[in-house]
Every structure is written in structure tokens, then in C-alpha cells.
C-alpha positions in Angstrom: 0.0 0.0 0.0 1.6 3.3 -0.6 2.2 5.8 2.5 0.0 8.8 1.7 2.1 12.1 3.0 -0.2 15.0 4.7 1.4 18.6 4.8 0.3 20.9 7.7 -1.0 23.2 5.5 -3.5 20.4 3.6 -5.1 19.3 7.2 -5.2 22.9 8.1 -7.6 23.6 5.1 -9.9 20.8 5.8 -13.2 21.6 7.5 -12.8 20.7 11.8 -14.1 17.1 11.6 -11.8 16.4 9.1 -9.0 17.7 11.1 -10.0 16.7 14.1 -9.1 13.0 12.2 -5.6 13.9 11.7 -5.2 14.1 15.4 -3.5 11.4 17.6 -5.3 10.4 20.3 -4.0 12.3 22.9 -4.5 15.7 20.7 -8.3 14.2 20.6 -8.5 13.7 24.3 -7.3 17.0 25.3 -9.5 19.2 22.4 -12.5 17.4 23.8 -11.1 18.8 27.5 -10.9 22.1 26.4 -14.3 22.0 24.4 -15.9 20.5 27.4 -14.6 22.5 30.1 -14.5 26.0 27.6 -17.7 25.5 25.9 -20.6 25.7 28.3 -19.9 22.3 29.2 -20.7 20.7 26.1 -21.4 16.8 25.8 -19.0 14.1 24.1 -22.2 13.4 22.2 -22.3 17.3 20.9 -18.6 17.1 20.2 -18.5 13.9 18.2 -21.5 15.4 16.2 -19.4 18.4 15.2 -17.0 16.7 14.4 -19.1 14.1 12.1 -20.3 17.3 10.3 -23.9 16.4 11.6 -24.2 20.0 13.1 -21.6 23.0 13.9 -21.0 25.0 17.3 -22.3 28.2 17.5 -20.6 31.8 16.0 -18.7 31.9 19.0 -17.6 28.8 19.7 -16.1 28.5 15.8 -14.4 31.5 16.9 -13.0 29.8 20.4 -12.1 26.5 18.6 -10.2 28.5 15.8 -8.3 30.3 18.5 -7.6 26.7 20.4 -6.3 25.4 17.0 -4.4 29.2 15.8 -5.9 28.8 12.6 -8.5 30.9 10.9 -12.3 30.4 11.6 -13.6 30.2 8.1 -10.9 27.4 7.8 -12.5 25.1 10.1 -16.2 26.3 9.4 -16.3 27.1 5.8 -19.6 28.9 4.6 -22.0 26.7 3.1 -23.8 27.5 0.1 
């Protein structure tokens, strides 16, 4: 099978739950920390489903998670249309 390489800058310009894949584990464990205990206590269940693409955070939790990351909002949450 041939090894697939992933620059920074092709996971960085992926919606959030594709990046959030590109994560090890321990990256995983500690976002869902900060989401949990930064985000009006939000559920694993509300997490996972962000991160599915089944629904998105609110304005100002893009804007948190963006900052958490250092990457630019509309990166993560690109506008649908």
C-alpha cells in the first residue's frame, strides 16, 4: 500500500471534523477537555457530532475552537452554500 504524506497546510484547510481526524489520540482527548470545560460544558455526544459534520458549534464557539487550533475560523467552518 503506498504511505500517503499530509502537509500541515492540507489538514489545516480541511473543514474541523476532518482535522479533528488527523489528530492522535492524545490531541483528541485534550480538544474534547478544552471544548468540554471552555464551551458551556458541552457533551461528548455534541462534540462527536461536530466533528461528524452532523451540526456546527455556535458563531462563537467557531471563533474559540479556531483560536484553540491558531488557525483561521472560516478554515474550520467554511460557509455553506
Amino acid at each position: 500500500m503506498p504511505k500517503v504524506e499530509t502537509t500541515i497546510t492540507e489538514v489545516y484547510a480541511t473543514p474541523l471534523h476532518k482535522y479533528f481526524d488527523h489528530l492522535n489520540s492524545f490531541q483528541q482527548a485534550a480538544f474534547k477537555r478544552f471544548v468540554r470545560d471552555e464551551l458551556d460544558k458541552r457533551s461528548n455526544s455534541t462534540i462527536n457530532n461536530w466533528f461528524r459534520g452532523e451540526n456546527e458549534p455556535s458563531a462563537a464557539e467557531q471563533k474559540l475552537i479556531a483560536e484553540y487550533f491558531k488557525v483561521n475560523q472560516s478554515e474550520l467552518f467554511p460557509t455553506k452554500k
